[in-house]
Backbone as JSON Lines, residues from 0, in Angstrom:
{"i":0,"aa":"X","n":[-62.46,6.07,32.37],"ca":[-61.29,5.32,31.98],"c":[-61.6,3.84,32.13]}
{"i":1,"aa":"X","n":[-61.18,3.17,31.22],"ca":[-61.5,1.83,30.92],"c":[-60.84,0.92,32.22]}
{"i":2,"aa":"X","n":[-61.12,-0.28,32.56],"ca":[-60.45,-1.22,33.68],"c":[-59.02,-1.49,32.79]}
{"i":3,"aa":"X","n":[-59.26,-2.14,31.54],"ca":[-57.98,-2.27,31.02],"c":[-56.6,-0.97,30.63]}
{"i":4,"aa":"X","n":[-57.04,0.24,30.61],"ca":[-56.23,1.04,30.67],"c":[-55.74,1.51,31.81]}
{"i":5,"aa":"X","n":[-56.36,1.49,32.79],"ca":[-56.01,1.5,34.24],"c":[-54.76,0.18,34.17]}
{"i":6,"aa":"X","n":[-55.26,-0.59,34.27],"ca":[-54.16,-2.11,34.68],"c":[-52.88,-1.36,33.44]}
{"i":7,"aa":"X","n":[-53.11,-1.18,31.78],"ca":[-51.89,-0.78,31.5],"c":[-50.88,0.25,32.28]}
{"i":8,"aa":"X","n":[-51.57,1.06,32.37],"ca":[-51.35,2.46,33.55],"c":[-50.23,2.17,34.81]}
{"i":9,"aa":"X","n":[-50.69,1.02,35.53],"ca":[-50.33,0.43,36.54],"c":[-48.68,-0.54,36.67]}
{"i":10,"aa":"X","n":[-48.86,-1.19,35.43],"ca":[-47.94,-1.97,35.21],"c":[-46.85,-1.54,34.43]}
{"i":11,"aa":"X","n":[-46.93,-0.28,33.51],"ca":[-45.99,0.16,33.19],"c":[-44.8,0.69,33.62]}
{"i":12,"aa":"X","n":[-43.6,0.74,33.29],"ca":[-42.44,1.05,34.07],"c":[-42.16,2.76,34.01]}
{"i":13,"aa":"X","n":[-41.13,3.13,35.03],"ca":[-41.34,4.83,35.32],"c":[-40.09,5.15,34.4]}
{"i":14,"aa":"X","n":[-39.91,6.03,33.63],"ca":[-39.41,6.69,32.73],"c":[-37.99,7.26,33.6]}
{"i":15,"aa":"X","n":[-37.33,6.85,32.96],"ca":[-35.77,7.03,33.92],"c":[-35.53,8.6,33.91]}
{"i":16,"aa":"X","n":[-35.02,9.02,35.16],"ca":[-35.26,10.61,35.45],"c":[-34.22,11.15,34.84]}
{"i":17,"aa":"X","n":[-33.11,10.92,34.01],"ca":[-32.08,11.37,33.07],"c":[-31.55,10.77,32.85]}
{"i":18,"aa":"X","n":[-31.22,11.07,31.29],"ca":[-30.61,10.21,30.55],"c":[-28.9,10.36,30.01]}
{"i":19,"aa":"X","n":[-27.8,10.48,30.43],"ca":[-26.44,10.87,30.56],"c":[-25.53,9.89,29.27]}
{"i":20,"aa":"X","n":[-25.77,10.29,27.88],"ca":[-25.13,9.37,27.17],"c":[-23.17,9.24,27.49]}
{"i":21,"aa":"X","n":[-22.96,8.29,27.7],"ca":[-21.32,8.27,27.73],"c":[-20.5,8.68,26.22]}
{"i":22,"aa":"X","n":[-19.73,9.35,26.27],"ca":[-18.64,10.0,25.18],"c":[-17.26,9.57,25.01]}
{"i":23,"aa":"X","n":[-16.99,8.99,23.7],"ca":[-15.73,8.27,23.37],"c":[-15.11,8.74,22.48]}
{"i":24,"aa":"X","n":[-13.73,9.53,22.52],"ca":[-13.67,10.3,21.29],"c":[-11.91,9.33,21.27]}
{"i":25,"aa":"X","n":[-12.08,9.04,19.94],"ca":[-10.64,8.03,19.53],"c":[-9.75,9.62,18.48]}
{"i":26,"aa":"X","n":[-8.61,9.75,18.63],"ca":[-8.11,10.62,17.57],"c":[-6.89,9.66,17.14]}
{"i":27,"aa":"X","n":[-6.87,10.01,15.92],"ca":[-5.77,9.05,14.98],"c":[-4.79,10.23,14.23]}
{"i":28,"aa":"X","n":[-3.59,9.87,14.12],"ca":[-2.56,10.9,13.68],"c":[-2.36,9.36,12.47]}
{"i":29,"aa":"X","n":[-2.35,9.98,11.22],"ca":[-2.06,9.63,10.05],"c":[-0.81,10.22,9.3]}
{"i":30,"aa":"X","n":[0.25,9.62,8.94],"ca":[1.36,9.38,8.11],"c":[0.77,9.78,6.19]}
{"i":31,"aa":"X","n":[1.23,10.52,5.48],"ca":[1.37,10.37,4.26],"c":[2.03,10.31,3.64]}
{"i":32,"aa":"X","n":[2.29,9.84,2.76],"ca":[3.38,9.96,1.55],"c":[2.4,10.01,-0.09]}
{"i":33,"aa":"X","n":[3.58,10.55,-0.56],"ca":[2.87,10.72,-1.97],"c":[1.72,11.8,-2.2]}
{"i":34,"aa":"X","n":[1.63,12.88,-1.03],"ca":[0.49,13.49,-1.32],"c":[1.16,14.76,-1.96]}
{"i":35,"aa":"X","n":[0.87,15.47,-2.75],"ca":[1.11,16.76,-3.47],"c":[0.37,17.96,-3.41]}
{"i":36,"aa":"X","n":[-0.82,17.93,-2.69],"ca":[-1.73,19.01,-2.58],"c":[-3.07,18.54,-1.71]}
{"i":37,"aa":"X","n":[-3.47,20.02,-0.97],"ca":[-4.31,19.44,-0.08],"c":[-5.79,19.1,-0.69]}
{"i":38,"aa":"X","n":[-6.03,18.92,-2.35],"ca":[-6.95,17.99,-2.31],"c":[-6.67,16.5,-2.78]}
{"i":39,"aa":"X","n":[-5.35,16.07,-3.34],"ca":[-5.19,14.85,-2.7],"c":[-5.5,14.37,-1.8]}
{"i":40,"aa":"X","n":[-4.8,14.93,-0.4],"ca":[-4.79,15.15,0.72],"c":[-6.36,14.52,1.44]}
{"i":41,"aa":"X","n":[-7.12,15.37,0.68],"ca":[-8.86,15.18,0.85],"c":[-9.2,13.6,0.68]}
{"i":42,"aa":"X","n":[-8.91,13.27,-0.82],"ca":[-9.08,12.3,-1.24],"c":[-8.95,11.13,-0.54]}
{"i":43,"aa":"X","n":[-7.73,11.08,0.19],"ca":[-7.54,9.96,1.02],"c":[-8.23,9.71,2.01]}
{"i":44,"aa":"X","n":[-9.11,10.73,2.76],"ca":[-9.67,10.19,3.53],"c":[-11.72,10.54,2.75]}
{"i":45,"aa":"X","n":[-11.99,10.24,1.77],"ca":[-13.35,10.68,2.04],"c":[-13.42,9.48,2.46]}
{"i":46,"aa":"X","n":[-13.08,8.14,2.13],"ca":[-13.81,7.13,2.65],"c":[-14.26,7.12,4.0]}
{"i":47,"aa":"X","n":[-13.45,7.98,5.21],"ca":[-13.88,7.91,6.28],"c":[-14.69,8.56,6.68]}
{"i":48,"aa":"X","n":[-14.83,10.13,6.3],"ca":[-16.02,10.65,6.14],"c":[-17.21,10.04,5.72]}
{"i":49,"aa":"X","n":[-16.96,9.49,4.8],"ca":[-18.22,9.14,3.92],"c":[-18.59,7.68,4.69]}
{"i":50,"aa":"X","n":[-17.79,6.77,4.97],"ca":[-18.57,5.62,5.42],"c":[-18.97,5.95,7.18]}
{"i":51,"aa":"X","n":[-18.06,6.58,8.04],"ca":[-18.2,6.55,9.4],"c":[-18.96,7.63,9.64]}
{"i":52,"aa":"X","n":[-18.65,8.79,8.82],"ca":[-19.76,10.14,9.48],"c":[-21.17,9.8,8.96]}
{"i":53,"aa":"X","n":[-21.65,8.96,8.1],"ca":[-23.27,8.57,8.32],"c":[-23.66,8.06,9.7]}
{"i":54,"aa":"X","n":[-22.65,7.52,10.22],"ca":[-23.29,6.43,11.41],"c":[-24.08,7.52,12.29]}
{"i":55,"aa":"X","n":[-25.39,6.68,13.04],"ca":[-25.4,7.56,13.96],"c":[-24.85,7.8,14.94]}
{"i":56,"aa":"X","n":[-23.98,6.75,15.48],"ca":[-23.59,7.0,16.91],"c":[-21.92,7.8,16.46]}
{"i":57,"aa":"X","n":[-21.69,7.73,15.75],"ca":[-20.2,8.78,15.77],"c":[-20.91,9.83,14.61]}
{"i":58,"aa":"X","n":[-19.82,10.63,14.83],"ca":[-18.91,12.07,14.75],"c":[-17.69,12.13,14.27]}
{"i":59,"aa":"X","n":[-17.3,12.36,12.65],"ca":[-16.25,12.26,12.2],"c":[-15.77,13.53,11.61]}
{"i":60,"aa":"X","n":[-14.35,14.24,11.69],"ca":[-13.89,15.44,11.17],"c":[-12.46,15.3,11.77]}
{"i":61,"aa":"X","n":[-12.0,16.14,11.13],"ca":[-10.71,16.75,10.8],"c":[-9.77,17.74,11.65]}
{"i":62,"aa":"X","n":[-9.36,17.02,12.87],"ca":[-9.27,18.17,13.6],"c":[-7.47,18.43,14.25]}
{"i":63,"aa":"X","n":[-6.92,18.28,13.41],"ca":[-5.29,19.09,13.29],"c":[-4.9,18.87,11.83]}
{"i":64,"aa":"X","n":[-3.83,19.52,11.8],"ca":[-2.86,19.36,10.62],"c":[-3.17,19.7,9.41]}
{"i":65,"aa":"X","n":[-4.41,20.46,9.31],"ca":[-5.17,20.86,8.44],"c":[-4.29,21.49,7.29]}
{"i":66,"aa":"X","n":[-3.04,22.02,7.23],"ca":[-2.52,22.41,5.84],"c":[-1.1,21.47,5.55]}
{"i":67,"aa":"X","n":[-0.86,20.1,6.5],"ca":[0.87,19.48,6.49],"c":[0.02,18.45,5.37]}
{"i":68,"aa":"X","n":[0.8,18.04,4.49],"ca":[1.01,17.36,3.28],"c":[1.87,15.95,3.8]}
{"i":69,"aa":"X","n":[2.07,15.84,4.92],"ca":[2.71,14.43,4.88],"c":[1.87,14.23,6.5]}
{"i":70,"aa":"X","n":[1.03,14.41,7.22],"ca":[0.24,14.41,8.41],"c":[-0.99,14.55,7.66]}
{"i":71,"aa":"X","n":[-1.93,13.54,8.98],"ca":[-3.47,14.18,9.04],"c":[-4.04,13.75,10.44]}
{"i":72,"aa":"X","n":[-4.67,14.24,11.15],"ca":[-5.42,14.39,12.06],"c":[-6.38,14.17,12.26]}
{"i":73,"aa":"X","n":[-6.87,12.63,12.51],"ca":[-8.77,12.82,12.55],"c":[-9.28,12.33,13.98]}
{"i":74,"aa":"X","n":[-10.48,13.1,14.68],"ca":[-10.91,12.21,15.33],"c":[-12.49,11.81,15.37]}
{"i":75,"aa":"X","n":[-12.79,11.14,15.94],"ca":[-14.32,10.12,15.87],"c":[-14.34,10.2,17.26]}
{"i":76,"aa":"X","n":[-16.07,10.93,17.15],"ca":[-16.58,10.98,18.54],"c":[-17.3,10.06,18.55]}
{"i":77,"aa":"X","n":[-17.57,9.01,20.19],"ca":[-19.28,7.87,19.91],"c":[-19.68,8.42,20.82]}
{"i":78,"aa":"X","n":[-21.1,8.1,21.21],"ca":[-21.9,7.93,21.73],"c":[-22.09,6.79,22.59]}
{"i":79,"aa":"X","n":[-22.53,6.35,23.49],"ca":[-22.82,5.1,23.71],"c":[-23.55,5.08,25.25]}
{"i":80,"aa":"X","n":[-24.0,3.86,25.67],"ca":[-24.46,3.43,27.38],"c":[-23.81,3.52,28.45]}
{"i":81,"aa":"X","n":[-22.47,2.86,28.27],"ca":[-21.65,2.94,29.05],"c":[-19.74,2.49,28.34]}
{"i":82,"aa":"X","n":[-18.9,2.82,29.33],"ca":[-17.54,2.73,28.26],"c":[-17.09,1.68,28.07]}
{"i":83,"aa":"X","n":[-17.69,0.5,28.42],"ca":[-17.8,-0.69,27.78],"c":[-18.31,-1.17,26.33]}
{"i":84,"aa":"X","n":[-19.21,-0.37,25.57],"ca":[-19.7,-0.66,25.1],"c":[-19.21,0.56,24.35]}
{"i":85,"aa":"X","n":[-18.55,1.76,24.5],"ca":[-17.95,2.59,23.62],"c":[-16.34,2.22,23.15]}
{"i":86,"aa":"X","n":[-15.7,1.2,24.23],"ca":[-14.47,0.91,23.88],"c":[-14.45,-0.5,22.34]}
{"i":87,"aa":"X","n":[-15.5,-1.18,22.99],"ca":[-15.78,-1.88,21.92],"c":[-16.4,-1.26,20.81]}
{"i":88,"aa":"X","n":[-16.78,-0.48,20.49],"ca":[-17.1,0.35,19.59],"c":[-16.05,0.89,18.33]}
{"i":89,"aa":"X","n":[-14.95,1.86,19.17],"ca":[-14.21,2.47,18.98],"c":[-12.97,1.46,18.66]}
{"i":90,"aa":"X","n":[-13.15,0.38,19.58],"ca":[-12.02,-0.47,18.74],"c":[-12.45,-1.07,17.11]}
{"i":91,"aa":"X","n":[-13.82,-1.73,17.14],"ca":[-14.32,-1.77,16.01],"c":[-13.8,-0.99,14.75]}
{"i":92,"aa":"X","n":[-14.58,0.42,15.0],"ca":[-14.14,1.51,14.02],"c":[-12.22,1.52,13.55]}
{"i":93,"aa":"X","n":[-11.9,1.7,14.92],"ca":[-10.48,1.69,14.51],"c":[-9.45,0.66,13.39]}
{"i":94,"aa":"X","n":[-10.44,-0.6,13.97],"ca":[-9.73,-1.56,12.97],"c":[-10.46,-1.42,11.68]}
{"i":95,"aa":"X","n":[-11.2,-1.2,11.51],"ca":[-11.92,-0.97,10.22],"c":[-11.37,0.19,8.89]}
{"i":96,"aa":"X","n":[-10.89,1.68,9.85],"ca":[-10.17,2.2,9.0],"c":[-9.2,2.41,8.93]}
{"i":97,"aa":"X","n":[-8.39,1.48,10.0],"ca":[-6.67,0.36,8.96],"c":[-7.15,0.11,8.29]}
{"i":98,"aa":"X","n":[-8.11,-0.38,7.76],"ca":[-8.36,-1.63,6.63],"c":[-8.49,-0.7,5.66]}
{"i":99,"aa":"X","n":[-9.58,0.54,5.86],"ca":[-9.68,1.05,4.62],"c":[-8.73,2.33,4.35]}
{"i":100,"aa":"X","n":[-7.9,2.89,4.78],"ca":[-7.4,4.28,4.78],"c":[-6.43,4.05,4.1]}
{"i":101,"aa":"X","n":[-5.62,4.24,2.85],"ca":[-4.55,4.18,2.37],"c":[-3.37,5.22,3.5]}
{"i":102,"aa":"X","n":[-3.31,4.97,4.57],"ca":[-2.7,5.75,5.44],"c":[-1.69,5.25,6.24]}
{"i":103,"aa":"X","n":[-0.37,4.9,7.1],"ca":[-0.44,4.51,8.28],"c":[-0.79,5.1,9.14]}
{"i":104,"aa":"X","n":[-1.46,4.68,10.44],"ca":[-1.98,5.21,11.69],"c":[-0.22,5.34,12.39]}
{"i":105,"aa":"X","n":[-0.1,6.81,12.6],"ca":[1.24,6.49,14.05],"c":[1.0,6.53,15.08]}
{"i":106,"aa":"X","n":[0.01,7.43,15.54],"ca":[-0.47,7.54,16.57],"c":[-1.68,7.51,16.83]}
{"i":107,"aa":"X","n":[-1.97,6.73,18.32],"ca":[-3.64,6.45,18.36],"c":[-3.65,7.16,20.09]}
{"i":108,"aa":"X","n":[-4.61,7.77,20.17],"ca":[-5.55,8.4,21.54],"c":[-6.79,8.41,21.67]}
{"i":109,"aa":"X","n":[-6.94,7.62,22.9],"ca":[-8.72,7.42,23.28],"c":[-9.1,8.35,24.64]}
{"i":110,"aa":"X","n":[-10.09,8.55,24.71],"ca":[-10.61,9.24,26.01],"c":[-12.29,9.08,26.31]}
{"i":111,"aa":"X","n":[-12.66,8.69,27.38],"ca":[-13.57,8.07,27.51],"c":[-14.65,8.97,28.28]}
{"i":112,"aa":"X","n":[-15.32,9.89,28.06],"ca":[-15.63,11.05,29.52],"c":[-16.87,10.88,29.89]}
């Protein structure tokens, strides 16, 4: 073994003994009007599917209200370091799809575990 791979060897840092990602799951209760069928229904939200479920650090789906025509149910799981850095996250996201959801939000729930 070389002198210089030794000294890399030496000086390198020790590999953290587990790694515990923190979990932020935001759920949003959505208001409709004007919807007539549940693939309207669809329609209104692919944008959120489609722009937020690429990300890697969230997790986006559909999880109540699955057949009410004037409700929808979504929530977004993150990922993150610590819940500092998932609250800012999750607030991010949140304001982002006010902006895009032809929806009102009525109700908002976060949980941080």
């Amino acid at each position: 073994m070389s002198d210089l791979f030794r000294k890399l060897l030496a000086e390198r840092q020790a590999a953290p003994t587990s790694i515990t990602p923190t979990v932020g799951v935001l759920t949003l209760q959505f208001q409709l009007y004007g919807v007539d069928d549940l693939k309207a229904k669809r329609k209104v939200f692919n944008a959120l599917r489609a722009l937020w479920g690429k990300e890697a650090d969230l997790a986006v789906a559909e999880t109540g209200d699955f057949e009410a025509l004037d409700s929808a149910t979504w929530s977004i799981v993150a990922l993150g370091g610590s819940s500092q850095q998932l609250t800012a996250r999750l607030d991010q996201v949140e304001k982002a799809i006010a902006q895009k959801i032809d929806a009102p939000i009525v109700e908002v729930h976060r949980e941080i575990l």
